[in-house]
OpenMM code with the backbone's topology and positions (N, CA, C; nanometers):
from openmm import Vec3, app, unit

residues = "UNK UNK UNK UNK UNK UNK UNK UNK UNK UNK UNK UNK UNK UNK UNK UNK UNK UNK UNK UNK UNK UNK UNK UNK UNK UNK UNK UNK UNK UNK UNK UNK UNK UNK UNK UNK UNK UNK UNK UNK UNK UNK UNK UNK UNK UNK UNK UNK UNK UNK UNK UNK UNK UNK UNK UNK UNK UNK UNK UNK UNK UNK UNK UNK UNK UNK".split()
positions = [
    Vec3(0.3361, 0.2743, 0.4274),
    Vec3(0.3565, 0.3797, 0.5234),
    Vec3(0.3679, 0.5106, 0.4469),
    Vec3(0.3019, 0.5940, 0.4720),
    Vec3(0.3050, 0.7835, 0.4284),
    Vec3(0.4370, 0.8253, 0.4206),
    Vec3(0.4674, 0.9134, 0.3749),
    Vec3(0.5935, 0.9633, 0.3536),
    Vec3(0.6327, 1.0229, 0.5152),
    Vec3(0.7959, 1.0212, 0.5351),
    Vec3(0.8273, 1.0393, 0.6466),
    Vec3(0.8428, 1.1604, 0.6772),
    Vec3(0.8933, 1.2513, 0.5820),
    Vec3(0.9496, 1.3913, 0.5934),
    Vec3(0.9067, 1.4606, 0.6029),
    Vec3(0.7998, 1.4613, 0.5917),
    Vec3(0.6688, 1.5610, 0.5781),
    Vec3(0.5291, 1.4894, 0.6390),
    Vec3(0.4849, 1.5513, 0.6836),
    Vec3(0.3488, 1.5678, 0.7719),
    Vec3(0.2492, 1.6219, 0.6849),
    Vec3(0.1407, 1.4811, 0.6341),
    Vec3(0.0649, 1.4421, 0.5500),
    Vec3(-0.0931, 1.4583, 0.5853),
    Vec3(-0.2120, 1.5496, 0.5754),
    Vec3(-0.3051, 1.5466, 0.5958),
    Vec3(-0.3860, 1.4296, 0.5320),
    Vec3(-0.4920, 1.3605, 0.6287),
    Vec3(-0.5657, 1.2224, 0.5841),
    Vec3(-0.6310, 1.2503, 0.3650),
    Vec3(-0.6056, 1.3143, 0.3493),
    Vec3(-0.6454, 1.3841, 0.1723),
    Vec3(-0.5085, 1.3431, 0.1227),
    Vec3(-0.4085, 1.3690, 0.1643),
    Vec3(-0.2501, 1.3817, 0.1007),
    Vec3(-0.2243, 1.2675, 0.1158),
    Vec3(-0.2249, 1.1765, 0.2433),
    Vec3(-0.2074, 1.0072, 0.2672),
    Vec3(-0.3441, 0.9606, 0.1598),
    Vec3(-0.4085, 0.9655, 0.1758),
    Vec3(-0.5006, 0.8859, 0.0790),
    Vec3(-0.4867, 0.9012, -0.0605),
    Vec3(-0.4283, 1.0354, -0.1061),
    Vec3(-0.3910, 1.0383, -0.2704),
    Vec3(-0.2825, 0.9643, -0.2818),
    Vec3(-0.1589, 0.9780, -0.2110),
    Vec3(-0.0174, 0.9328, -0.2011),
    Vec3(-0.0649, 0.7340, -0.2259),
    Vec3(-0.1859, 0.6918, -0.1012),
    Vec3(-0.1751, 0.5506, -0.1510),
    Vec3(-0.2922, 0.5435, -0.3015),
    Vec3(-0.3414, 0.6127, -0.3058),
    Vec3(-0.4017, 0.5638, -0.4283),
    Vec3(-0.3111, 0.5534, -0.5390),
    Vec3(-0.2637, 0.6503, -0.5352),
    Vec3(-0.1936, 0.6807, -0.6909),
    Vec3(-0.0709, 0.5674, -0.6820),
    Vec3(0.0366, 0.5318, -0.5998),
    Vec3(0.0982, 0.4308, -0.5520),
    Vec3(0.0173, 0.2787, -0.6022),
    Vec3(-0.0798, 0.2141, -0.5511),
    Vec3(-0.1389, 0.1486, -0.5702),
    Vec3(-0.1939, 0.1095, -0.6803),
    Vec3(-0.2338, 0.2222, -0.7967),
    Vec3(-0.2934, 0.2236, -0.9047),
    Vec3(-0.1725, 0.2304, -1.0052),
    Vec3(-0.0443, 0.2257, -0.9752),
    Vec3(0.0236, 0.2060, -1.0763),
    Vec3(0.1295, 0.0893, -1.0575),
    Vec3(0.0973, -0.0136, -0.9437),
    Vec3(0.1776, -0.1027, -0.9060),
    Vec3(0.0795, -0.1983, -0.9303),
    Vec3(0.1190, -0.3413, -0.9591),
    Vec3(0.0581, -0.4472, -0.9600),
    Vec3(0.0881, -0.6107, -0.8887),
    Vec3(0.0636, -0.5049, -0.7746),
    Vec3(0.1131, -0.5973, -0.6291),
    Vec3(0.0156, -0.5782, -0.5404),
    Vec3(-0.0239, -0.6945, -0.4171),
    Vec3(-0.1243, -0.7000, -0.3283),
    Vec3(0.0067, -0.5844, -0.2282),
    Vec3(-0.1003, -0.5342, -0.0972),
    Vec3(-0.0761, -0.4356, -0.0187),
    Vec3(-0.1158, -0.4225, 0.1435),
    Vec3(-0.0076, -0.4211, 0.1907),
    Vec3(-0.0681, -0.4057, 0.3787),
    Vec3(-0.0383, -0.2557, 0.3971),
    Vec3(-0.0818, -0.1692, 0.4421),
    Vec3(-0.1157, -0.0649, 0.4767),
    Vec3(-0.0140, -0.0638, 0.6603),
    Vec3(0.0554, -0.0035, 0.6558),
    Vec3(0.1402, 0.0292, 0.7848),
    Vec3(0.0933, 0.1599, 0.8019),
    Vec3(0.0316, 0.1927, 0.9904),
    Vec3(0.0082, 0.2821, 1.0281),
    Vec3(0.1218, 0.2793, 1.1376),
    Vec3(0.2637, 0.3512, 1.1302),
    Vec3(0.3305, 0.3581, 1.2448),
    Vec3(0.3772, 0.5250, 1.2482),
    Vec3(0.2460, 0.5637, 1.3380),
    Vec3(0.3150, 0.7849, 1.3067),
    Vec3(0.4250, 0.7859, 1.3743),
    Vec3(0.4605, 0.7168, 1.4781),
    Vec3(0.6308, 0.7491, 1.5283),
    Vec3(0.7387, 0.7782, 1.4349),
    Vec3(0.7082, 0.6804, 1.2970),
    Vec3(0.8194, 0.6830, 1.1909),
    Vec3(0.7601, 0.7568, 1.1250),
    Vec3(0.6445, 0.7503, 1.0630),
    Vec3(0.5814, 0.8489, 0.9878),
    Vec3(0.5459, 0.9991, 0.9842),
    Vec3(0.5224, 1.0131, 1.1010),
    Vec3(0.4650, 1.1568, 1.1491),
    Vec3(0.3565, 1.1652, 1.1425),
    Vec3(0.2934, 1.0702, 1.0399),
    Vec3(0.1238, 1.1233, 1.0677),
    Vec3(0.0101, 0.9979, 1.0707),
    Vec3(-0.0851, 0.9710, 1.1188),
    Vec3(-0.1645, 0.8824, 1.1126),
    Vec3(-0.1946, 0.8442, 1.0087),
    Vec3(-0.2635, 0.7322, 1.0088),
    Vec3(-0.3982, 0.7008, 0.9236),
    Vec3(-0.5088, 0.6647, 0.9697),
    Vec3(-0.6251, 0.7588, 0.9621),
    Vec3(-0.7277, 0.7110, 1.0547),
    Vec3(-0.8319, 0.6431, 1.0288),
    Vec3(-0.8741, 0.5599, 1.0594),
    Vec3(-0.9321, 0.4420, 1.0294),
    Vec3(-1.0474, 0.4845, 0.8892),
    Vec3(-1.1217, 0.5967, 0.9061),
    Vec3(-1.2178, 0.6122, 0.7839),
    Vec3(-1.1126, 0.6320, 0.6711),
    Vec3(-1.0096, 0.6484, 0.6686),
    Vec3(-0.8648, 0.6881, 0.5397),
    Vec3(-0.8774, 0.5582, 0.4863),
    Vec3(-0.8295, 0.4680, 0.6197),
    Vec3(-0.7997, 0.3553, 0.5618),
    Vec3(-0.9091, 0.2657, 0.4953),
    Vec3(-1.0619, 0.2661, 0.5408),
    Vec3(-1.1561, 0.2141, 0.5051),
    Vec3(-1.1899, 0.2819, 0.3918),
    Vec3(-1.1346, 0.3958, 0.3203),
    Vec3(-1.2241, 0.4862, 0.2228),
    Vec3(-1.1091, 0.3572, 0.1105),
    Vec3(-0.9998, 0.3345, 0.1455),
    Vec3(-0.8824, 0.2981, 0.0729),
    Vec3(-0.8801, 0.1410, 0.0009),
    Vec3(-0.9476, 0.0779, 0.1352),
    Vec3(-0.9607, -0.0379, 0.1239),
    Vec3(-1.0864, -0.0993, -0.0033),
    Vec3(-1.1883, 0.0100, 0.0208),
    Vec3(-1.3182, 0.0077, -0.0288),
    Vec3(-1.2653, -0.0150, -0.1973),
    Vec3(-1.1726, 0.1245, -0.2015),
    Vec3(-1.1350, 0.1415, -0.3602),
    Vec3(-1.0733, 0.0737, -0.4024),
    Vec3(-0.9639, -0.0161, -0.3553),
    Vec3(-0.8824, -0.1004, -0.4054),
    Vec3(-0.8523, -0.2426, -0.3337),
    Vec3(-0.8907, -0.3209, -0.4222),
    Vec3(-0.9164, -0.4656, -0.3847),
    Vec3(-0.7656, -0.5336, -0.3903),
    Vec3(-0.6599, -0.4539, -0.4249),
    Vec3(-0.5305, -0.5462, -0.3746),
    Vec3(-0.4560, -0.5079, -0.2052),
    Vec3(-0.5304, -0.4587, -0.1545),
    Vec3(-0.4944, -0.3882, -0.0331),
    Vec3(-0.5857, -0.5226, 0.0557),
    Vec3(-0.4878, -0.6255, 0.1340),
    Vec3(-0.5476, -0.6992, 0.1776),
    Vec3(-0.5251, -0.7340, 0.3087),
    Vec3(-0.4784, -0.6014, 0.4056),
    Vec3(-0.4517, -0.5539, 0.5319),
    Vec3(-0.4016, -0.4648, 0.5749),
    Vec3(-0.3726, -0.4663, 0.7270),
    Vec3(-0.3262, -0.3406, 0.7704),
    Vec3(-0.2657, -0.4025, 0.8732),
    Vec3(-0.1560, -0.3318, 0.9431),
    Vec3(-0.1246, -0.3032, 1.0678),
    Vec3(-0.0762, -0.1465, 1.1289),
    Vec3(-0.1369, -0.1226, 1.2260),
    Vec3(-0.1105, -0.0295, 1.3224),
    Vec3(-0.0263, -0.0516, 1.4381),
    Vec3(0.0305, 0.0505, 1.4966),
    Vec3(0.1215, 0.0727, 1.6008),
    Vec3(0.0778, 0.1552, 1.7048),
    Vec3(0.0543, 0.1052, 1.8475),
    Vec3(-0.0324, 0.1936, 1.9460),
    Vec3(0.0563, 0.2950, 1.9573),
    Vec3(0.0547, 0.4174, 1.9916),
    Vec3(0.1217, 0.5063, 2.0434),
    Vec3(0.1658, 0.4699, 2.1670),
    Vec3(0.2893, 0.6092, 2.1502),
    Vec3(0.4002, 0.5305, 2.2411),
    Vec3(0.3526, 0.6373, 2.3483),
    Vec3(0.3504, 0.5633, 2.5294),
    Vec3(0.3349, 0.6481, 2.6303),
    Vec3(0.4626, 0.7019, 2.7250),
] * unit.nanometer
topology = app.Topology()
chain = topology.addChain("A")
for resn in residues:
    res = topology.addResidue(resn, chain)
    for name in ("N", "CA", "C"):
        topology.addAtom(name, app.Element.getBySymbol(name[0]), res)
């Protein structure tokens, strides 16, 4: 999940998990929940993410709340 405190453009979430990712050596699910987060991840983020790093071996999302 993106950092909470701050409101993250899809460039800032995608550096934040790369660099995260590239220095951990652990598989990875990707949480999209902007209620807690504040900001999305939108699906080409997450597919640009997935592409680059092969320990990322899901996701879950959270529908927005009505």
């Amino acid at each position: 999940m993106p950092s909470y405190y701050i409101t993250l453009d899809q460039k800032e979430i995608y550096n934040h998990f790369s660099y995260v990712i590239s220095k951990v050596d652990a598989d990875f699910i990707l949480y999209n929940i902007p209620q807690l987060a504040g900001s999305w991840i939108l699906p080409e983020t997450v597919q640009k993410i997935r592409e680059e790093f092969s320990q990322v071996k899901g996701g879950s999302r959270r529908a927005p709340e009505t």
